[in-house]
N, C-alpha and C positions, 0 to 999 in steps of 0.2 A: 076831826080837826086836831084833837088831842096830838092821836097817832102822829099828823103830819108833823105837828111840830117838834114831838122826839126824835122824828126822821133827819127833816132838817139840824137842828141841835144835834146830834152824834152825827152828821155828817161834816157838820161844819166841825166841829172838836176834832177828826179825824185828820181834816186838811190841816187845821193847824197845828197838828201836835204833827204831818209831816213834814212841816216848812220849821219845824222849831228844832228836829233834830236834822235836817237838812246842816241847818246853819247853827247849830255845835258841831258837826263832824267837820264844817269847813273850818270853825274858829279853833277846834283842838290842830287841825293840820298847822294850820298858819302859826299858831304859838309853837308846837314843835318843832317848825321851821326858826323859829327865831332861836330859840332855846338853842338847838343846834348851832346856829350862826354867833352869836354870843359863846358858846366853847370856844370854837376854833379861836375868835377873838381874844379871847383871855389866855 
C-alpha cells in the first residue's frame, strides 16, 4: 500500500510540474512579445 501511494505521489508531482513549465514557457513568450511591442512603441 505504502508503495502505491509513492506511485501515485511521484506520478502526480510529475504531471504537475509538466503543466507548470507548460505555462512558464507560454508566459515568458507572451511577456517577450510585449517587451518587443513596447520597443517599437517607444
Amino acid at each position: 500500500m505504502i508503495v502505491l501511494k509513492w506511485i501515485a505521489f511521484i506520478i502526480i508531482t510529475f504531471v504537475m510540474w509538466q503543466f507548470y513549465f507548460k505555462f512558464i514557457t507560454i508566459d515568458t513568450k507572451e511577456f517577450s512579445r510585449e517587451k518587443r511591442l513596447d520597443e517599437r512603441a517607444l
